[in-house]
BAVEX-269483 format. One record per residue (C-alpha): residue number from 0; y, x, z; residue in three letters. Coordinates in Angstrom, 2 decimals. Layout:
N
    n       yy       xx       zz  res
  NUM        Y        X        Z  ALA
...
//
This chain:
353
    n       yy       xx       zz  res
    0   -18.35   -20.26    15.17  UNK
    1   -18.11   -17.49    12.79  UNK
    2   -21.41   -15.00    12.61  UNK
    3   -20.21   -11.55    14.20  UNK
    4   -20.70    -8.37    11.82  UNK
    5   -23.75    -6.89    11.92  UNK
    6   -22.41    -3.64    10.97  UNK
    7   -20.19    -3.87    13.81  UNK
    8   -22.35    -5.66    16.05  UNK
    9   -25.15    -2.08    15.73  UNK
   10   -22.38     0.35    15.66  UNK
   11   -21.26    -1.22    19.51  UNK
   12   -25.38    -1.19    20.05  UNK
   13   -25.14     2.55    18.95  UNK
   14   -22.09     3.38    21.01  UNK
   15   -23.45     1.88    24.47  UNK
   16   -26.71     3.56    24.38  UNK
   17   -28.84     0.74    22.93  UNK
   18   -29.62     2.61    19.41  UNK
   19   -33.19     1.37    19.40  UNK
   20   -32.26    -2.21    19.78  UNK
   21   -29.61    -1.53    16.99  UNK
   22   -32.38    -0.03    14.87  UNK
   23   -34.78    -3.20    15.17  UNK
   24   -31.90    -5.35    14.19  UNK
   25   -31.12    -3.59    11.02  UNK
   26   -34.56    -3.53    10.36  UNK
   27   -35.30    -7.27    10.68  UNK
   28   -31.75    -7.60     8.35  UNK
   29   -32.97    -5.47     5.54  UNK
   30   -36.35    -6.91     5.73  UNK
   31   -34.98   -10.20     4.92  UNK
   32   -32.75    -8.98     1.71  UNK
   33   -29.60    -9.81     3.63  UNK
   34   -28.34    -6.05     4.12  UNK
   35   -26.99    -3.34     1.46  UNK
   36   -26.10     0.45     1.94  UNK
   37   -24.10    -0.07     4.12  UNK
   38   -26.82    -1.29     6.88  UNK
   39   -29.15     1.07     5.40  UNK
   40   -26.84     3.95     6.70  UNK
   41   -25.85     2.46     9.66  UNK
   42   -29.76     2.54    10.71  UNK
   43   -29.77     5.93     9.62  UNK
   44   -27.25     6.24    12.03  UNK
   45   -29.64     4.25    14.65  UNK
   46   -32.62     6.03    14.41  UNK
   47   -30.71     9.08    14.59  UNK
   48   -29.22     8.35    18.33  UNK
   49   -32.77     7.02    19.41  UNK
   50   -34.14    10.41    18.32  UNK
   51   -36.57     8.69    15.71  UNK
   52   -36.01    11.71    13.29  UNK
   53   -38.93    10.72    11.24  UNK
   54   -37.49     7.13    10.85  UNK
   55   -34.17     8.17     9.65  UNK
   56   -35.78    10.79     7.17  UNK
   57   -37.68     7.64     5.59  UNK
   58   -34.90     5.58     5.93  UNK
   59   -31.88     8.19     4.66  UNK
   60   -34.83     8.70     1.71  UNK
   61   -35.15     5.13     0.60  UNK
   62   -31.15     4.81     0.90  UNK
   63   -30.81     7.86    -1.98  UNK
   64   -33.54     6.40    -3.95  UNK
   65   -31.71     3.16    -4.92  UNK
   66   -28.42     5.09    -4.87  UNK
   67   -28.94     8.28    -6.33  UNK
   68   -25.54     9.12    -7.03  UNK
   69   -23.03     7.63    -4.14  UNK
   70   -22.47    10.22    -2.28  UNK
   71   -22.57     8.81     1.35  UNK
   72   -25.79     7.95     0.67  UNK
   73   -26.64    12.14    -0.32  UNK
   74   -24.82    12.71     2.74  UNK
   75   -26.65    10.75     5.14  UNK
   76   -30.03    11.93     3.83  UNK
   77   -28.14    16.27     4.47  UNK
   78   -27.06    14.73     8.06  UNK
   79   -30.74    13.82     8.62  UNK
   80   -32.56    16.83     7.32  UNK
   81   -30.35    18.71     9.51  UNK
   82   -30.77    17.11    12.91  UNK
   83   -34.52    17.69    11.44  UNK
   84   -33.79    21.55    10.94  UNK
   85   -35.05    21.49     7.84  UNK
   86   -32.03    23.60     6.90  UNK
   87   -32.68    24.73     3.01  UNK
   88   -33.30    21.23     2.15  UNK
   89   -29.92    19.90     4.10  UNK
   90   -27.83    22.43     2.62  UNK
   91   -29.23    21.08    -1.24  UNK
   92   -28.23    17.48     0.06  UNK
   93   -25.08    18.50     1.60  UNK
   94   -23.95    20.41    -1.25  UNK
   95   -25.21    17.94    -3.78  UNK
   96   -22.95    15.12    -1.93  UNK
   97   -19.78    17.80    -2.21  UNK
   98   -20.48    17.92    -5.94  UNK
   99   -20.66    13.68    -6.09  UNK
  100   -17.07    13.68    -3.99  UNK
  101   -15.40    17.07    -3.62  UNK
  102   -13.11    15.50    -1.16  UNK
  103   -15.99    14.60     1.70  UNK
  104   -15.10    17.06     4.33  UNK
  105   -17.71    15.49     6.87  UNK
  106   -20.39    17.26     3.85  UNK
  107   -18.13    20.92     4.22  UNK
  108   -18.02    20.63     7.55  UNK
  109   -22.15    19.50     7.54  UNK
  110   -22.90    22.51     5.61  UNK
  111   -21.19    25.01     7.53  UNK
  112   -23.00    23.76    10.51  UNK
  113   -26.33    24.19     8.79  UNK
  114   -25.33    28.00     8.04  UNK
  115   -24.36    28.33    11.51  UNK
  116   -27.69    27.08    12.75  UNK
  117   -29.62    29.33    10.51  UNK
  118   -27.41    32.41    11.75  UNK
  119   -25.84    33.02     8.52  UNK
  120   -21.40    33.03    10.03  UNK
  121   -19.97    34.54     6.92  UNK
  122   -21.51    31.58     5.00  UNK
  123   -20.78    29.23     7.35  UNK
  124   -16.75    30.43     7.87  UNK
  125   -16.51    30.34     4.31  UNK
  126   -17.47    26.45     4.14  UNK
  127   -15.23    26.27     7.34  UNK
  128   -12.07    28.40     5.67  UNK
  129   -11.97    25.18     3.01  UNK
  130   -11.91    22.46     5.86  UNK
  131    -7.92    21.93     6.73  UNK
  132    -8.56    21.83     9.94  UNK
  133   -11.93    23.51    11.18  UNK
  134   -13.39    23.27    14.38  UNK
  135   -12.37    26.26    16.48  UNK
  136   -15.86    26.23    18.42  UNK
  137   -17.70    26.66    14.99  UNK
  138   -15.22    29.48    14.18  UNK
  139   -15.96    31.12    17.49  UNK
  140   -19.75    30.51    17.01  UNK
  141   -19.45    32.41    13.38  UNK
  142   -17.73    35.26    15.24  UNK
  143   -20.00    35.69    18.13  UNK
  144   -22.81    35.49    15.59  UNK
  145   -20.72    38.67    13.79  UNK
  146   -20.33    40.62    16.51  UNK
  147   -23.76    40.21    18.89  UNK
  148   -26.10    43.31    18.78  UNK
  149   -29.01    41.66    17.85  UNK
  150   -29.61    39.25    14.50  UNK
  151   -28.80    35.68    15.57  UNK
  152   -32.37    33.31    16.15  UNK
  153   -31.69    30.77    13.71  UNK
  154   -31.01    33.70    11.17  UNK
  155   -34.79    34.97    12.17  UNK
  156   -36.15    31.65    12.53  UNK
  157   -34.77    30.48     9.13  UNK
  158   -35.30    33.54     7.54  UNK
  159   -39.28    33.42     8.30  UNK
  160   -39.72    29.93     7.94  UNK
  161   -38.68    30.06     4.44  UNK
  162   -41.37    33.34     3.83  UNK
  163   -44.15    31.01     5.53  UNK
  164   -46.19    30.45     2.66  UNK
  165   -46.90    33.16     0.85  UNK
  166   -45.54    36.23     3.80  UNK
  167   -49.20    38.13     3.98  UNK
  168   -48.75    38.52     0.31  UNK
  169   -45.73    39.67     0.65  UNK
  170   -45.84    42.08     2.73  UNK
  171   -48.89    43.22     2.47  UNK
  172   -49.06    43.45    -1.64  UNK
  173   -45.69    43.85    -1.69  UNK
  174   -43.99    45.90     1.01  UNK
  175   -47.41    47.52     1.76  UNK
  176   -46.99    46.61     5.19  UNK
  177   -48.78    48.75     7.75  UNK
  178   -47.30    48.10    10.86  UNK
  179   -50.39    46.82    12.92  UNK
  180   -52.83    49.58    11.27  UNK
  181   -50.69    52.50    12.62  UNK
  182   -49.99    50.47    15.95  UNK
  183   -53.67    50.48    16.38  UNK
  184   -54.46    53.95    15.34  UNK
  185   -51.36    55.08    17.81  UNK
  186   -53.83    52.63    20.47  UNK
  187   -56.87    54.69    19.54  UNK
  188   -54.86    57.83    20.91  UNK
  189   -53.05    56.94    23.63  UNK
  190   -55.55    54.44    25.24  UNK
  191   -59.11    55.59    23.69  UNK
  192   -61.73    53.33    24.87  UNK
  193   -60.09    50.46    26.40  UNK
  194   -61.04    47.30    25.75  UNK
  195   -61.44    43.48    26.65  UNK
  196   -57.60    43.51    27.05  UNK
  197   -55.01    40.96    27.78  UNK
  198   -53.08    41.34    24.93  UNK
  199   -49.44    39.87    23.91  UNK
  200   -48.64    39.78    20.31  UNK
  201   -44.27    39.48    20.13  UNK
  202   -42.91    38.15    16.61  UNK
  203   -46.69    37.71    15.95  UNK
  204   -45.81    35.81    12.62  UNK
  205   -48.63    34.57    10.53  UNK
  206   -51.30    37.03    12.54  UNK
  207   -51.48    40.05    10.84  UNK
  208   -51.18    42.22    14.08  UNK
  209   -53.23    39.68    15.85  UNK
  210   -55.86    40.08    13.58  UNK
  211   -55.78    44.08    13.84  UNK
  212   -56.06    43.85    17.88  UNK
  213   -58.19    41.08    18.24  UNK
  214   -61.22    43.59    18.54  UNK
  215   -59.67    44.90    21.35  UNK
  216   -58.79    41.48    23.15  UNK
  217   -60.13    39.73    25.70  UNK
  218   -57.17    37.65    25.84  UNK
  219   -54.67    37.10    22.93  UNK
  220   -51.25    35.35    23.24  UNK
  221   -48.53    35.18    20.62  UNK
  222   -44.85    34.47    20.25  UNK
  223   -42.86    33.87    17.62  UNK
  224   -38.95    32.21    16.90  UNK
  225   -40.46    30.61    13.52  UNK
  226   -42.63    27.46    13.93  UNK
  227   -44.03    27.95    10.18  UNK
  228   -44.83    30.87    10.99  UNK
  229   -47.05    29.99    14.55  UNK
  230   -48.64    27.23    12.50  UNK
  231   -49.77    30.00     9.73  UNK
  232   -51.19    32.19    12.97  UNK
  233   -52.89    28.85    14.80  UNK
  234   -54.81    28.70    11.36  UNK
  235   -56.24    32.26    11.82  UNK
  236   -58.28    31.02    15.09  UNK
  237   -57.72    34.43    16.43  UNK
  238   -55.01    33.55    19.46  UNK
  239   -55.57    31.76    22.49  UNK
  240   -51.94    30.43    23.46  UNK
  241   -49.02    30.40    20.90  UNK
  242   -45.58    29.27    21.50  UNK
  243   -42.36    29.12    19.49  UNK
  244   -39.47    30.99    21.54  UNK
  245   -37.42    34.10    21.20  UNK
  246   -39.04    37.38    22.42  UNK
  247   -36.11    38.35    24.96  UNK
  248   -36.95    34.46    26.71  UNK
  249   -40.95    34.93    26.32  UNK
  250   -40.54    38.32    28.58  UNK
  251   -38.23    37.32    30.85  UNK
  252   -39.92    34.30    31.97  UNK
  253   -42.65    34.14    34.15  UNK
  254   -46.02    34.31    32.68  UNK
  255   -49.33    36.13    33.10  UNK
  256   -49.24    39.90    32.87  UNK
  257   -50.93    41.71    30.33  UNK
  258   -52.77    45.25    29.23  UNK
  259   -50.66    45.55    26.26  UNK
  260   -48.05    44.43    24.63  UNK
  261   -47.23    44.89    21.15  UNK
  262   -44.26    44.14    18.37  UNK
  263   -45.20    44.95    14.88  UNK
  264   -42.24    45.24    12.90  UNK
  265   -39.88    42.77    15.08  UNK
  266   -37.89    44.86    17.46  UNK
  267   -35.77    45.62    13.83  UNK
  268   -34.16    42.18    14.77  UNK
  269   -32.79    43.41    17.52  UNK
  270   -29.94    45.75    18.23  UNK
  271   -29.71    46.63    21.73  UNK
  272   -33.19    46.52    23.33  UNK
  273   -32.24    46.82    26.73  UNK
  274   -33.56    42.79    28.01  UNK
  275   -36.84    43.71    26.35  UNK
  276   -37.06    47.00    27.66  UNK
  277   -36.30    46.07    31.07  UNK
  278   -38.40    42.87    31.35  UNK
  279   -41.25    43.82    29.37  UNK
  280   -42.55    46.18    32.86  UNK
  281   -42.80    42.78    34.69  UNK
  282   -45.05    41.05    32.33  UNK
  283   -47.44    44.24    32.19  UNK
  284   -50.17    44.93    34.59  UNK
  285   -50.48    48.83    36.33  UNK
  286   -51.31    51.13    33.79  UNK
  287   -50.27    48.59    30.83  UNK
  288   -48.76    49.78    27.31  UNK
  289   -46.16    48.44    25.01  UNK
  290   -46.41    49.84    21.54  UNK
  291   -43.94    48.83    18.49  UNK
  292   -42.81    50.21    15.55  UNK
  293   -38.88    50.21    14.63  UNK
  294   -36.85    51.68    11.33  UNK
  295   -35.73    55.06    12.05  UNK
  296   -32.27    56.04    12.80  UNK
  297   -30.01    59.01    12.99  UNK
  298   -27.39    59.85    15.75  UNK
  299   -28.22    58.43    19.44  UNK
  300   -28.03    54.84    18.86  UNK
  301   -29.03    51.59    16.88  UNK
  302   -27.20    50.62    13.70  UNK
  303   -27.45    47.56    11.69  UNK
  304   -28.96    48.24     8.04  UNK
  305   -28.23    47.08     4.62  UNK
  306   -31.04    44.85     4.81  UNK
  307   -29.80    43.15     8.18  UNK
  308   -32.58    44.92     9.90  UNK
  309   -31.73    47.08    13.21  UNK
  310   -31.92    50.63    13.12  UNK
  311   -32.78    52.93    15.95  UNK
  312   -32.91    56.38    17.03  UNK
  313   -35.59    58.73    18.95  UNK
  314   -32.80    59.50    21.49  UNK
  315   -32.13    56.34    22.12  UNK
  316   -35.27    54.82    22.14  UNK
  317   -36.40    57.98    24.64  UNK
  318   -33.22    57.43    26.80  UNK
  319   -34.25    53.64    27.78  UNK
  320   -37.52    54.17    28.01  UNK
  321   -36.59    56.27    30.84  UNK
  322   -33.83    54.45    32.51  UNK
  323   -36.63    51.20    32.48  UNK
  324   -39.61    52.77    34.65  UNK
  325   -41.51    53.56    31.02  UNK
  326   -43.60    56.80    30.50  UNK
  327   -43.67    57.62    26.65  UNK
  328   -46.90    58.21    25.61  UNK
  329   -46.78    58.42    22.84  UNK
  330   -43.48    58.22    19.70  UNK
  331   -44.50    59.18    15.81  UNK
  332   -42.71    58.97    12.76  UNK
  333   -44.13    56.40    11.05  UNK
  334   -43.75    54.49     7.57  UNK
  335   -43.93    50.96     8.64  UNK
  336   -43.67    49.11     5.20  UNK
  337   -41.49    50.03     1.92  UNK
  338   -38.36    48.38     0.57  UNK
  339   -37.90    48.61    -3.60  UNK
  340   -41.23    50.76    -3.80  UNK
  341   -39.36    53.35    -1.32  UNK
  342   -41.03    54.17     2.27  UNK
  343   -38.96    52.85     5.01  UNK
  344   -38.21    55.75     7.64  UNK
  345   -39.33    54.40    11.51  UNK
  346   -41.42    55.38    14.76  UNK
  347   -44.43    54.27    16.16  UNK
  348   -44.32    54.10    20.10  UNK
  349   -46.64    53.68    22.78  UNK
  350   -44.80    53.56    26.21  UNK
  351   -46.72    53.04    29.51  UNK
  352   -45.76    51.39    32.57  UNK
//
């Protein structure tokens, strides 16, 4: 009786829901020198479906180490860095494989979906405008992405994972960022003397507002879309709960309440504010604050800048305070950081519930 493919025999293991047995069998195969590429990808393929991310990253590593330049192989290492979101990375694969084999349109279409999960839709339709035929729902993703009033999460996430490493230099040496000093010195007027407070830090980043408040705190939590970033702020040993989530989901679910909340330079990545304006009430206790900073703008609005930060304007800001049960306090022009060595026009606020 002829031997059945193995190839064949894990893809049918892979298709009926038994990638983990599929996975050991390849294994066992290439572990005996009786499998090439070919198995090596189709275990890629395995560990993939069984959710072993880590196992296809080793394994889709190994496969483009003894073939650097085939081009399946490049692409099955992009595939795998991009179910692992590590989205830079899978873009240099995926684009590296399109170089090896212009004609791979499972690497164009790859790629686009990588700039689709880090927000970026004019990227991503212009990888999608070369496909013959490209998938409508990524086109419609792009174009929802275009038109939402608010920058897209994996924009924000991406955009912030990538500045991980060296972001308090940055900003601080850089864009002399002063966000949580004037948020605090706007705290010193509108709420002299409090203290031991429950305290929520939104788009906390690495800590830097965290840090400025923590004299203040009894409590301090922290949110933030960027997991590099939350793992650069649980090194601080300042907070006492972190999680990675969007701001407009932290507020809107149920949670303890807290004294103050504060958002240091992260309401300018989001258009309309009206979801954090009208949950943020519920998540405060009686006589509780919520004090940002945004970039100023003119008219009675919000406006996207050139820097694909929001924009937004007293009137507005004024207007939904009111219609959302806030009291302002307290709203100051403010100079939040600089952009090319020029201050960068915004308010302080300090509403109260």
């Amino acid at each position: 009786m002829l031997e059945s493919d193995p190839i064949e025999a894990a893809e049918a293991l892979i298709a009926s829901g038994r990638a983990g047995e599929a996975a050991r069998a390849l294994r066992a195969r290439l572990a005996a020198g009786r499998g090439g590429l070919l198995a090596r990808l189709t275990l890629v393929k395995a560990l993939l479906a069984a959710r072993d991310t880590d196992g296809a990253l080793a394994e889709a590593r190994e496969a483009v180490s003894l073939n650097p330049d085939v081009a399946v192989a490049v692409l099955a290492l992009g595939e795998t860095l991009l179910a692992a979101q590590a989205l830079p990375t899978a873009i240099a694969e995926l684009q590296r494989a399109l170089r090896l084999d212009p004609g791979l349109v499972r690497a164009r279409e790859l790629i686009a979906q990588a700039w689709l999960a880090a927000g970026e839709a004019d990227k991503a339709l212009e990888n999608l405008r070369e496909l013959e035929n490209p998938p409508a729902d990524m086109i419609a993703a792009a174009q929802a992405i275009k038109s939402a009033p608010r920058s897209d999460a994996g924009y924000v996430r991406h955009l912030f994972d990538q500045f991980s490493a060296d972001y308090d230099t940055r900003m601080i040496g850089q864009l002399s960022y002063a966000a949580p000093q004037i948020l605090f010195d706007l705290a010193q007027l509108v709420m002299p003397g409090r203290g031991k407070l429950a305290i929520l830090d939104l788009g906390c980043g690495t800590g830097l507002a965290g840090a400025a408040f923590k004299p203040l705190a009894a409590r301090l939590d922290g949110v933030d879309l960027s997991p590099a970033m939350i793992e650069k702020a649980r090194a601080r040993g300042i907070y006492d709960h972190l999680q990675v989530v969007d701001l407009e989901t932290a507020l809107s679910s149920s949670g303890p309440q807290y004294d103050l909340i504060l958002a240091a330079d992260t309401l300018v990545y989001l258009g309309d504010l009206t979801t954090v304006f009208q949950a943020a009430p519920a998540r405060l206790h009686p006589d509780g604050y919520f004090l940002f900073t945004v970039e100023k703008a003119d008219g009675d609005g919000f406006e996207l800048g050139p820097k694909r930060r929001w924009r937004h304007s007293e009137a507005y800001l004024r207007r939904l305070a009111q219609d959302t049960g806030f009291t302002v306090a307290g709203l100051v022009a403010a100079m939040p950081r600089c952009e090319a060595n020029q201050p960068v026009e915004g308010f302080a606020a300090a509403l109260k519930i």
